[in-house]
Structure formats: C-alpha cells, structure tokens
C-alpha positions as CSV (number, residue, x, y, z in Angstrom):
1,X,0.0,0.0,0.0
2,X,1.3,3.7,-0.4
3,X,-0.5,6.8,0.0
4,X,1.0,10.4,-0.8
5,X,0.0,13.7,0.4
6,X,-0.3,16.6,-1.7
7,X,-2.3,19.9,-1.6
8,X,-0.1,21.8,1.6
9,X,1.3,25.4,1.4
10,X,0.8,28.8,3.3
11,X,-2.1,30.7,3.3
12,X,-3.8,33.5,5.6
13,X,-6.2,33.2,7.6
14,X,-9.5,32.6,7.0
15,X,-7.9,30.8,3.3
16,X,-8.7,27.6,2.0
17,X,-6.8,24.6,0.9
18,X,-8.0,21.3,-0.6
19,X,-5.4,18.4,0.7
20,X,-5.3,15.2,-1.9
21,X,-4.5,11.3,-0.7
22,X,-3.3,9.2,-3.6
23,X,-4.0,5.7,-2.5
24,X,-2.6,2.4,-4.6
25,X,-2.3,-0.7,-3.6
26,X,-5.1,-1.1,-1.1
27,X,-6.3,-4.8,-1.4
28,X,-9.0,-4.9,1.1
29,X,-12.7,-4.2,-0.1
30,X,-13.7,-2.1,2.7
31,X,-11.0,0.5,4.5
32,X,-10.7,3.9,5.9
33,X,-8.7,6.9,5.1
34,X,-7.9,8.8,7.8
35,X,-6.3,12.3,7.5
36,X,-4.1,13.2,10.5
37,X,-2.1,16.1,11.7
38,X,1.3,16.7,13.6
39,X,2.1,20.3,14.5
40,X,6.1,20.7,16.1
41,X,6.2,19.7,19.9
42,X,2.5,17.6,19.5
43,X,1.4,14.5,18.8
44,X,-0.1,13.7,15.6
45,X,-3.8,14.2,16.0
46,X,-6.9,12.5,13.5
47,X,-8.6,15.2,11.6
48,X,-11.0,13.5,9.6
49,X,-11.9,9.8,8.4
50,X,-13.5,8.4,5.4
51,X,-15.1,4.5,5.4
52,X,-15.2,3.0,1.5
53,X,-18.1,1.1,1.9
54,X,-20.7,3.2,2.6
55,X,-18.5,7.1,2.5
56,X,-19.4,7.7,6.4
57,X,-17.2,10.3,7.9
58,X,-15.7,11.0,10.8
59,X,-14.4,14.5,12.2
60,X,-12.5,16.0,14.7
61,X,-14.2,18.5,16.7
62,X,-11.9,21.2,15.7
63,X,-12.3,20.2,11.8
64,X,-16.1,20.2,12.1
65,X,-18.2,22.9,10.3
66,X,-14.7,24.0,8.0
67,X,-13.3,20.3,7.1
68,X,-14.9,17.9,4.7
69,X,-13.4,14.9,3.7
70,X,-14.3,13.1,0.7
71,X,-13.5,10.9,-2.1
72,X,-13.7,10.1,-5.9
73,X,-15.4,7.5,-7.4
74,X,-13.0,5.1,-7.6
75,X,-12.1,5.9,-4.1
76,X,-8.4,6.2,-4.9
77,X,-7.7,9.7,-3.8
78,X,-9.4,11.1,-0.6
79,X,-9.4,15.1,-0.4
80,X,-9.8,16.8,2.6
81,X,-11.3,20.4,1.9
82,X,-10.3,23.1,4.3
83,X,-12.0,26.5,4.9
84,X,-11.7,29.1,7.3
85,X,-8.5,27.8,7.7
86,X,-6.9,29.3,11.5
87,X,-2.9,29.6,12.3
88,X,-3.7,26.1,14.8
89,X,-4.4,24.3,11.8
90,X,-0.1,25.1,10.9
91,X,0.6,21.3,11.2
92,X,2.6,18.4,9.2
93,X,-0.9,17.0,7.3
94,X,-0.3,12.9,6.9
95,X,-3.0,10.0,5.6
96,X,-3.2,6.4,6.6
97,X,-5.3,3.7,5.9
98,X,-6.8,1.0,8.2
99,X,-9.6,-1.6,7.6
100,X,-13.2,-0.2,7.2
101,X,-14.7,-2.8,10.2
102,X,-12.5,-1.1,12.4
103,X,-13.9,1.9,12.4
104,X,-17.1,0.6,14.5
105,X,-15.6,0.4,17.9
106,X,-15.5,3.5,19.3
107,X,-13.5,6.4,18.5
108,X,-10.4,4.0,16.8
109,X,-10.6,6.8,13.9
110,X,-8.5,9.1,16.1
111,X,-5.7,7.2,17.0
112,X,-3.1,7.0,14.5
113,X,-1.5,3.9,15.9
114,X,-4.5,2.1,14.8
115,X,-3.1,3.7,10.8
116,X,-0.4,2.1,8.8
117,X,1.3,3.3,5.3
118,X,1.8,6.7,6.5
119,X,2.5,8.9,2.9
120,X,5.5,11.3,3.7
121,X,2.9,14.2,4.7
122,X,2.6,17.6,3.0
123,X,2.9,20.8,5.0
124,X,0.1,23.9,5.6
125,X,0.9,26.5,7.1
126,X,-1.7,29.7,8.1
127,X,-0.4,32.7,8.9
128,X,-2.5,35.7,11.0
C-alpha cells in the first residue's frame, strides 16, 4: 500500500486549501482513510476519516463545520477540503489507511496507531 499527500502550502487566515491522498495498492474491499495532523512539539492528531463502503465520515471536533473529507469515485484519492482555515491548523498533514470494520468500535478513527502506510505528509501553514 502507499499513499502520498499533496495539496499543503501557506495561506492566511481565513484561506482555504484542498489536501489530496493518492492511494494504490489497497487490497481490502472495505477500509478507511484517515487524515491526520502533527504540529512541532505535539502528537499527531486524526482530523477527519472516510469508510469505503458506505462514505461515512468522521471528524475532529476542531475540523467540524470548516473540514470535509471526501473521495472520488474510484475511491483512490481522498481530499480533505479546508475553509476558514486558523494559524492552529499550521501542522505536518499525513493520511493512513486502516480496515473499514474497524472503524465501528469506538473512536479507533483518532488514534493514529491504529493507521499504517503513513504517505510522507505535505505541510500547511496559516499565517494571521
């Protein structure tokens, strides 16, 4: 499996930035995308998630009401649209991938050690 980030860069505030997830490789009829974020000092954080079977979603509360995830058709590339973009969202922007059944207990969307085939991130930066 490899997945590669693209999309990052630096905007203002208030900007908007659509983040891409190239996926190949993925074997498994049902999985997740999960886009996650590392900011310098912090742990790496999940954003947002997206099942393949049946395009549920999954959001951080910080991502909710400005982040969307989504995905095309052939659910090879998974976007994640940002508006209203704030200087906390500055952060190292990675996706992973885990099966989809997993998704179903609890919160396991969050936690990136749950992720594997990290891409090698792309960077966004918001300045005030």
């Amino acid at each position: 499996v490899q997945l590669v980030e693209s999309g990052g860069g630096l905007v203002q505030a208030g900007e908007s930035l659509t983040l891409s997830c190239a996926a190949s490789g993925i074997t498994f009829a049902d999985f997740a995308i999960g886009w996650f974020r590392q900011a310098p000092g912090k742990a790496r954080e999940g954003v947002a998630c997206i099942r393949s079977s049946d395009d549920s979603t999954y959001y951080a509360d910080s991502a909710k009401g400005r982040f969307t995830i989504s995905s095309d058709n052939a659910k090879t590339t998974v976007f994640l649209h940002m508006k209203n973009l704030k200087p906390e969202d500055t952060a190292d922007y990675f996706c992973g991938v885990t099966p989809g059944w997993f998704l179903k207990y609890g919160d396991n969307w969050r936690y990136p050690q749950f992720f594997e085939s990290w891409g090698p991130g792309t960077q966004v930066s918001v300045s005030s």
